[in-house]
C-alpha positions as a printed Julia matrix, in Angstrom:
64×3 Matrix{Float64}:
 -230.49  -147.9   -16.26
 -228.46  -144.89  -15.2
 -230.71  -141.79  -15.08
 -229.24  -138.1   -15.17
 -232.65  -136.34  -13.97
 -235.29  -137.0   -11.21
 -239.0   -136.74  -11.22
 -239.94  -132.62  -11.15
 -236.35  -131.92  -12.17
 -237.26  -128.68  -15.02
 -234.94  -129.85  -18.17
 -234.52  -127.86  -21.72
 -234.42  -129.66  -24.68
 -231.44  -128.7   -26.93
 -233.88  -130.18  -30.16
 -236.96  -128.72  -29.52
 -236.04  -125.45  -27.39
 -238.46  -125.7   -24.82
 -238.33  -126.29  -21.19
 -240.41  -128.9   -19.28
 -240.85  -130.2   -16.23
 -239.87  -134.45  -15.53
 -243.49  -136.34  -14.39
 -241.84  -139.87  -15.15
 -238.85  -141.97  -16.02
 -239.07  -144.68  -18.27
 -236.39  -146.92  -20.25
 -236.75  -147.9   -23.7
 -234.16  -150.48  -24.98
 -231.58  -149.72  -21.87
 -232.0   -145.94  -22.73
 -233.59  -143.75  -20.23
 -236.94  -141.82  -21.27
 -238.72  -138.93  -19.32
 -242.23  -138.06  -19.77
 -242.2   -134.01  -19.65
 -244.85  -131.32  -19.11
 -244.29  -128.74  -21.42
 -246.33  -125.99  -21.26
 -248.31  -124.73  -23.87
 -247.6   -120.74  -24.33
 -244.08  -120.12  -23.48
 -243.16  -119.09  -20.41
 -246.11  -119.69  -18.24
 -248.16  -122.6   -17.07
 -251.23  -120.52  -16.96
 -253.22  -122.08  -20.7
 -252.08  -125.77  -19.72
 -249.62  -128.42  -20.73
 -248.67  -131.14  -23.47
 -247.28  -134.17  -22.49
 -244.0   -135.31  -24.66
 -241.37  -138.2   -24.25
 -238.04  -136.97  -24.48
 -235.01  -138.6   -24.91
 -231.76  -138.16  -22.16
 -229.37  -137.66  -25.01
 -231.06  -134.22  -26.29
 -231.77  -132.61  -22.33
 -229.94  -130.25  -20.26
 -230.96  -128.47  -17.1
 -233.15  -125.71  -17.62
 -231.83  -122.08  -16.92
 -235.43  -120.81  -15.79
C-alpha cells in the first residue's frame, strides 16, 4: 500500500467539503483508508470532533 498522506497531515475532502486532520492509516482491499478528525462547528476545534473514514481517492491537502 502506497499512501499519499501521513498521520496529522490536515486533508479536505472534495465529497464532503470539510477539512480534517489524519489520526490513522488503514488499507481496505489494497486501498488506503485514513481515519480523520473533523471538527464539529466549522472552522474551529473548540465544541469537539467526529471521527470519519475517508477514502484517498476523494482527499486533497487542505488550504487552512
Amino acid at each position: 500500500m502506497k499512501e499519499n498522506f501521513q498521520l496529522k497531515d490536515l486533508v479536505y475532502n472534495r465529497n464532503t467539503n470539510e477539512d480534517g486532520i489524519i489520526r490513522r492509516i488503514y488499507e481496505t482491499n489494497g486501498a488506503a483508508m485514513y481515519e480523520v478528525a473533523v471538527p464539529q462547528e466549522r472552522d474551529s476545534w473548540g465544541y469537539g470532533y467526529y471521527i470519519s473514514d475517508w477514502a484517498e481517492g476523494e482527499l486533497g491537502f487542505s488550504a487552512y
